[in-house]
C-alpha positions as CSV (number, residue, x, y, z in Angstrom):
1,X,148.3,76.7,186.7
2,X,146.5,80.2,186.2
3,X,145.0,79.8,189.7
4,X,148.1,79.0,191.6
5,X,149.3,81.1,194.3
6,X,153.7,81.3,195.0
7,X,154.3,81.7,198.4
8,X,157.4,83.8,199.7
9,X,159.2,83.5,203.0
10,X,161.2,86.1,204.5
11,X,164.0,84.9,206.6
12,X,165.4,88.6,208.0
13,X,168.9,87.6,209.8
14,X,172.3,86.9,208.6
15,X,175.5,86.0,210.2
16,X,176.9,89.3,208.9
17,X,174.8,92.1,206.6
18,X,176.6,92.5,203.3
19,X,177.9,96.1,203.0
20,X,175.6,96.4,199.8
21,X,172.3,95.3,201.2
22,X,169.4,97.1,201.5
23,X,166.7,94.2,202.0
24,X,165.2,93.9,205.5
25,X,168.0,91.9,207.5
26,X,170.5,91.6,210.1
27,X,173.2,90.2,211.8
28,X,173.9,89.2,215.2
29,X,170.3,88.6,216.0
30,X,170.2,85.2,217.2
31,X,168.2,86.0,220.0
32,X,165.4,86.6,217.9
33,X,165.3,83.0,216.4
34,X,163.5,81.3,218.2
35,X,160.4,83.7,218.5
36,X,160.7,84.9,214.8
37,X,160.1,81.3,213.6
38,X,157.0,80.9,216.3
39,X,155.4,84.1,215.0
40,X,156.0,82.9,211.0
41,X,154.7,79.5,212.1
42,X,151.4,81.1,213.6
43,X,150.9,83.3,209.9
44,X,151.8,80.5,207.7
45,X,148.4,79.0,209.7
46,X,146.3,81.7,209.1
47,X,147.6,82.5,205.6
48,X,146.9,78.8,205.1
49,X,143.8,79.1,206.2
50,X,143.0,82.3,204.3
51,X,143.9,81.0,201.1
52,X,142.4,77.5,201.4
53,X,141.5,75.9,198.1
54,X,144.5,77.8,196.4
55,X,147.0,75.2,195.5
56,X,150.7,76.4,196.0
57,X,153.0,76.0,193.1
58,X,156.2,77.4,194.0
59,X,157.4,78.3,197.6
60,X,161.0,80.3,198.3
61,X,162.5,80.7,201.4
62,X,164.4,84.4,201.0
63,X,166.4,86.7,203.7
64,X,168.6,87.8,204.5
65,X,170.0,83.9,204.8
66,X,167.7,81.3,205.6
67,X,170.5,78.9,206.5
68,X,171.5,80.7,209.3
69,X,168.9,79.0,211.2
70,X,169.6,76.0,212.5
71,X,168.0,72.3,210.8
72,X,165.1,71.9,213.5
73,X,163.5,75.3,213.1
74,X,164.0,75.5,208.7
75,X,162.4,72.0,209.5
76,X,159.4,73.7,211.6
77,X,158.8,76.2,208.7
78,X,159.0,73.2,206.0
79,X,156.7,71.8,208.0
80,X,153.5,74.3,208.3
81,X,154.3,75.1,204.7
82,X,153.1,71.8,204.4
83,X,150.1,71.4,206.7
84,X,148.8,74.5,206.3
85,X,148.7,74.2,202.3
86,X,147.4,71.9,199.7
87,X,151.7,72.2,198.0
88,X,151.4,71.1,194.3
89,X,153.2,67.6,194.0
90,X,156.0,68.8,191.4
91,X,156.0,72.0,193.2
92,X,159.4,74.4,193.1
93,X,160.4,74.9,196.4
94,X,163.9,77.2,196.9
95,X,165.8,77.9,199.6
96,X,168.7,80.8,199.7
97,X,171.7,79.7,201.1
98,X,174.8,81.4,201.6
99,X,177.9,79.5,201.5
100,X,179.6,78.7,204.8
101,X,176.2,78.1,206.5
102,X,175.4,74.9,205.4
103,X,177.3,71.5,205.5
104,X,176.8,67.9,204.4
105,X,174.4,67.1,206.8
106,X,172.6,70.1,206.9
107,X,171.8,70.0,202.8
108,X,170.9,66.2,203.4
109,X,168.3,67.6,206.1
110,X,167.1,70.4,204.1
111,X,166.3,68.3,201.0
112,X,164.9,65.6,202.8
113,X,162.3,68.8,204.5
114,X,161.0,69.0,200.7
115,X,163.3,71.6,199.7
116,X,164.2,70.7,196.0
117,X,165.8,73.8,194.8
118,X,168.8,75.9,196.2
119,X,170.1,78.9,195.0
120,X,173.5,79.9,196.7
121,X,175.1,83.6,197.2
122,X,178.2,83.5,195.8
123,X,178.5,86.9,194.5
124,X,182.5,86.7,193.1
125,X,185.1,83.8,192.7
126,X,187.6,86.4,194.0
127,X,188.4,86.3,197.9
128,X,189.3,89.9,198.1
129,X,186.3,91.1,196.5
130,X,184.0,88.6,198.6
131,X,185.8,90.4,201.5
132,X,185.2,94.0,200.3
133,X,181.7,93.2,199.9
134,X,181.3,92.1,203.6
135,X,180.5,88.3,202.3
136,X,181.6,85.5,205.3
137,X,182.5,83.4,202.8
138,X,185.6,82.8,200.8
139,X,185.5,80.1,197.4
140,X,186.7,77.5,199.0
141,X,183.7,77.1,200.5
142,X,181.3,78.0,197.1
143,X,183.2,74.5,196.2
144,X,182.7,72.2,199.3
145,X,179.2,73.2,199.2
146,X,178.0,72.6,195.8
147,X,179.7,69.5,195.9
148,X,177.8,68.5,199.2
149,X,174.2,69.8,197.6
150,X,175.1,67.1,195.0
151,X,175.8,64.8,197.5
152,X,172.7,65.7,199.0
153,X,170.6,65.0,196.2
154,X,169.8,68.2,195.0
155,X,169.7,68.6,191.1
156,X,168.7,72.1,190.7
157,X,171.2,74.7,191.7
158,X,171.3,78.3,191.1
159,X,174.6,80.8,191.9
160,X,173.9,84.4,192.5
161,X,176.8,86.4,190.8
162,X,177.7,90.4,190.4
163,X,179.3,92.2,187.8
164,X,180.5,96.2,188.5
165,X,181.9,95.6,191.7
166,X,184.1,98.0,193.3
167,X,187.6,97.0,191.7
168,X,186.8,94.2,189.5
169,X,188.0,93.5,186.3
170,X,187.1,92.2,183.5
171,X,189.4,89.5,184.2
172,X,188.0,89.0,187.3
173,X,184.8,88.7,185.8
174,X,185.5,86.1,183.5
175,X,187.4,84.1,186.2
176,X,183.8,84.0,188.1
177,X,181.9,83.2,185.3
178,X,184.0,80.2,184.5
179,X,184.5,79.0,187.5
180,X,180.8,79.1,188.3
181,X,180.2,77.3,185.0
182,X,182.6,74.7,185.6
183,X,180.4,73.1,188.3
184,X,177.9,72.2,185.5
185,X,174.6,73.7,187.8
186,X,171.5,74.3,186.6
187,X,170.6,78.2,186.8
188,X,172.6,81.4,187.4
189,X,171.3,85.0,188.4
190,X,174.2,87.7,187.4
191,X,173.2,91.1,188.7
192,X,175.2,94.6,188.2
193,X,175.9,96.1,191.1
194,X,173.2,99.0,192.3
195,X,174.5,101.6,195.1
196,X,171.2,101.9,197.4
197,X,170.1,104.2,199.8
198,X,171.0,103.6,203.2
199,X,173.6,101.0,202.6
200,X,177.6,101.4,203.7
201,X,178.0,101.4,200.2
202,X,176.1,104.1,199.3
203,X,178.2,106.1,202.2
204,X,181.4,105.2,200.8
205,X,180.4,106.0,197.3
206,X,179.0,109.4,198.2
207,X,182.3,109.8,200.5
208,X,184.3,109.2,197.4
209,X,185.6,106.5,198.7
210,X,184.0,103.6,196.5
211,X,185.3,102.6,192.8
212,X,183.0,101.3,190.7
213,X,183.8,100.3,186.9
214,X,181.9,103.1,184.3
215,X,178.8,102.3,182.6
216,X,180.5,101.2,179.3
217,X,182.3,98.7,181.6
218,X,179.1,97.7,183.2
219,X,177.6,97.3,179.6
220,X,180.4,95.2,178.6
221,X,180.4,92.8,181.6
222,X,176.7,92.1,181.0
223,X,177.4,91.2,177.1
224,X,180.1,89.0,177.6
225,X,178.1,87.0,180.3
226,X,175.3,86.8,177.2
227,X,177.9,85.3,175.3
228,X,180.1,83.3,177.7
229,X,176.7,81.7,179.6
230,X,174.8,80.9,175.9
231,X,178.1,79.1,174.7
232,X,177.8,77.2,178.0
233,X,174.3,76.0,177.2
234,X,172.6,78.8,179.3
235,X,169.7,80.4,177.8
236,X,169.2,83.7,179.2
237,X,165.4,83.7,179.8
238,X,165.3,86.9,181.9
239,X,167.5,90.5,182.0
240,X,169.4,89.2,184.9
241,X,168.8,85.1,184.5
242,X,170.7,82.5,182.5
243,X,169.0,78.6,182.9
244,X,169.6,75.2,181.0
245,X,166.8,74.3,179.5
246,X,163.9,73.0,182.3
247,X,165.6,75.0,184.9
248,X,163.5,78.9,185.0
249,X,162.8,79.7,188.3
250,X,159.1,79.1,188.0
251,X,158.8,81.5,191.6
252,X,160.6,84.4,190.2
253,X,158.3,84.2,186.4
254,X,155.1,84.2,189.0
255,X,156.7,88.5,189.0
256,X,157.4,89.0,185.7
257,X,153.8,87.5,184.7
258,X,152.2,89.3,187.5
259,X,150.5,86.8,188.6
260,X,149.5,86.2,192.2
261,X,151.8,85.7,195.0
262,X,151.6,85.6,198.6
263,X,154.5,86.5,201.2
264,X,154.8,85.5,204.8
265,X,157.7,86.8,207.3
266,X,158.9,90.6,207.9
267,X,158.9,93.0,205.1
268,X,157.3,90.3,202.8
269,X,155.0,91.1,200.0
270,X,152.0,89.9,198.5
271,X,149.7,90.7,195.4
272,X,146.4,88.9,195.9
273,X,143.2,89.9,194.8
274,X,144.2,92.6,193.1
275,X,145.6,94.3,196.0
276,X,148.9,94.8,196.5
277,X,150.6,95.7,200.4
278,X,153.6,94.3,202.7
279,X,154.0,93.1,206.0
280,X,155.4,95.5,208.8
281,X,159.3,96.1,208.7
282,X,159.7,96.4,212.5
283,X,160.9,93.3,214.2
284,X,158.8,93.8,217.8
285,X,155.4,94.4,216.2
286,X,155.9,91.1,213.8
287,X,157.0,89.2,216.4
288,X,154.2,90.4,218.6
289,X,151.5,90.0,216.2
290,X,152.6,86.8,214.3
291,X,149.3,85.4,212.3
292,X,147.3,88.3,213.1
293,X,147.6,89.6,209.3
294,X,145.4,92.3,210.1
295,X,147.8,94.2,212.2
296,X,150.8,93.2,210.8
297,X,149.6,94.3,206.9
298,X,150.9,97.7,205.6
299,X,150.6,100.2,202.5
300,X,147.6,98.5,201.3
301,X,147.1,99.5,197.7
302,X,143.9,98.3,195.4
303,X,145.8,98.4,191.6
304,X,143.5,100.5,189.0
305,X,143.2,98.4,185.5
306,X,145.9,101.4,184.1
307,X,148.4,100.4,187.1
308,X,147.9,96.2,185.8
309,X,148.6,97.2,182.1
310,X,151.7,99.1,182.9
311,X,153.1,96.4,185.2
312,X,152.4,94.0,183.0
313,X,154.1,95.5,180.6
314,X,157.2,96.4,182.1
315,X,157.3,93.5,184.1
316,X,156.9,91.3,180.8
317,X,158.9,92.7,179.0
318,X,162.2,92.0,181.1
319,X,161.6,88.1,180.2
320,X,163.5,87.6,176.3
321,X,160.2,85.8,175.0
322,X,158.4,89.5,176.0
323,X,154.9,89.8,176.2
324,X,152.2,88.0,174.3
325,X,149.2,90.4,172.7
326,X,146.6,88.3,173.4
327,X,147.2,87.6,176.4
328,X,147.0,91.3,177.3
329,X,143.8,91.1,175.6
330,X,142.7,88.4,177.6
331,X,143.8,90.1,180.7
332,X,142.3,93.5,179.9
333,X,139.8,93.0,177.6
334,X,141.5,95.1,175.0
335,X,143.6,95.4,172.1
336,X,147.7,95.9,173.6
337,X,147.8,98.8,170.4
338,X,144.2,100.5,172.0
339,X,146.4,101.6,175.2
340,X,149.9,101.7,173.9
341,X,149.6,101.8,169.6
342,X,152.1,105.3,169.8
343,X,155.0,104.0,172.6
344,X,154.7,100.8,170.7
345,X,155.3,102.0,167.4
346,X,158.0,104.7,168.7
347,X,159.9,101.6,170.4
348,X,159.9,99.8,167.5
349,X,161.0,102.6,165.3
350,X,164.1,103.5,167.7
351,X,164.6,99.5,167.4
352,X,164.5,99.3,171.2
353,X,161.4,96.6,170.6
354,X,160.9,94.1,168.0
355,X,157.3,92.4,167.4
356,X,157.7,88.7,166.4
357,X,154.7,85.6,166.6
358,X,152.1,87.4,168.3
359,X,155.2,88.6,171.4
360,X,156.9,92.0,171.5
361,X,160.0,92.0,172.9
362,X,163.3,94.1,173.9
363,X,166.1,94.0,171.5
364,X,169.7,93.9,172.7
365,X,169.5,97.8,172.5
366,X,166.6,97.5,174.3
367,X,168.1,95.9,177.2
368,X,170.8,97.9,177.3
369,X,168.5,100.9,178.2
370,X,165.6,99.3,179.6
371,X,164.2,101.1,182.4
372,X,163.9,103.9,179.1
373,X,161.6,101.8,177.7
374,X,159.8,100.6,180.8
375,X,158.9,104.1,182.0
376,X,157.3,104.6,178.1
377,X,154.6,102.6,179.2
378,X,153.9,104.1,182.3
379,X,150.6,107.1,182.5
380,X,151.8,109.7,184.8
């Protein structure tokens, strides 16, 4: 429903941080378990209590990897999720897990916590590439685990997978994508790699010392999973995300519509009221201030109606059904061709967009040079 909130969770520790990760997380912090989870218990109350009224519609439990802690405190969590918010009864709730940190007992646990939906790391079906991407896990393990999700009842699954790794080939990528399929889940996410800032990647690439396939390469890799995933029954509904049909992740569309979300945990971010901000990156101060949103809050920004229309477009478009005109009128007030008549019409021209039903949307060349598109629609 339109009034709806999502609610993210930020679980920031893992058993070992992947050499290509920039989001806030870490490894060998067990020490911090226990108080982390008493601090995002103590927010979750007063978010809960902020926000009463507000029905939750989807809730995703995000790190770093939320199955590194152990089944009593992702049970605590579950549980002021649930008494501190009025959790829609057909509700999407997630959980990230990576493979390796969950067994039998624990997925039997986690579902039985609510948890209806699990979306699993896998990253590569190759064990040399899972190693030189700092993964823990090998594929052996991608296999024991979606079979014991199954076993535990869960019937919506998503696989994380990258193309453009360092030293993949296109047979590698191929092998992943049909070994992934072969397990007959419900959603896959298949990202290109991205080289960020402050990551031992980005070291190594800058040292020379990392090869990554070209961009004609990448290109390829991403039009062969179109293929290979639509031939499968997977309808790409996103840039990045393939689903049967039933299975979008209804969390991650809360973005890409802009509508309004609210985090909880370190680093998490919210938009809520038109205002936009995040919670503080440093470990001591949340952990200190847990529930106090006041002092934990940073970077708060109020959006300007210009800053809404361009996310909203850019945001929109990355979903293949694209953006509906009247619902920008609705939103805005205005006509979609009053603010953006002359990037519209030189989109279309360069057949980069295509106008179809009352939705513009990106073609296939469009995709392929997106973030050319996106910044059209941006007012410096």
């Amino acid at each position: 429903m339109a009034d709806d909130l999502s609610l993210y969770i930020h679980i920031p520790f893992c058993k070992r941080k992947c050499l290509y990760c920039d989001f806030p997380s870490w490894g060998g912090h067990e020490s911090h378990f226990e108080k982390y989870v008493k601090s995002l218990k103590c927010e979750l109350e007063a978010l809960g209590k902020e926000h009463m009224g507000r029905k939750i519609d989807t809730v995703f439990i995000g790190g770093g990897t939320p199955t590194v802690l152990s089944e009593r405190l992702l049970s605590e969590i579950c549980e002021s999720v649930f008494n501190n918010f009025s959790v829609n009864k057909n509700a999407e709730f997630t959980c990230e897990a990576n493979p390796g940190t969950v067994d039998g007992r624990k997925l039997t646990e986690m579902n039985k916590m609510g948890i209806n939906r699990l979306s699993f790391g896998v990253q590569a079906w190759q064990n040399g590439i899972l190693e030189s991407l700092g993964r823990i896990h090998n594929h052996e393990a991608v296999v024991k685990n979606i079979y014991e999700a199954r076993e535990a009842g869960f019937k919506n699954i998503n696989c994380d997978i990258m193309f453009s790794l360092p030293k993949q080939t296109m047979e590698d990528w191929l092998e992943t994508l049909e070994k992934i399929t072969s397990f007959n889940i419900e959603h896959i996410s298949a990202y290109s790699l991205i080289v960020e800032d402050g990551t031992p990647f980005k070291k190594m690439y800058d040292e020379g010392k990392l090869s990554l396939p070209d961009e004609e390469t990448d290109r390829q890799m991403y039009h062969i999973a179109n293929e290979f995933l639509a031939d499968k029954g997977f309808m790409r509904y996103e840039i990045s995300n393939f689903a049967k049909k039933g299975y979008e992740s209804r969390h991650n569309i809360t973005y890409w519509d802009t509508r309004e979300y609210i985090g909880a945990g370190l680093g998490s971010h919210s938009f809520i009221n038109g205002k936009r901000f995040h919670n503080t990156y440093d470990m001591d101060k949340y952990i200190a201030y847990g529930g106090l949103s006041e002092n934990i809050k940073e970077d708060i920004e109020v959006l300007s109606e210009d800053v809404k229309m361009e996310e909203f477009m850019f945001m929109g478009l990355r979903m293949a059904r694209g953006i509906e005109k009247e619902e920008f009128k609705r939103r805005f007030n205005v006509s979609i061709e009053s603010v953006y008549k002359n990037e519209i019409e030189e989109l279309k021209g360069q057949m980069l967009l295509e106008e179809k039903n009352g939705f513009l949307f990106l073609t296939d060349q469009g995709i392929d040079i997106s973030n050319y598109v996106f910044e059209k629609f941006i007012k410096i």
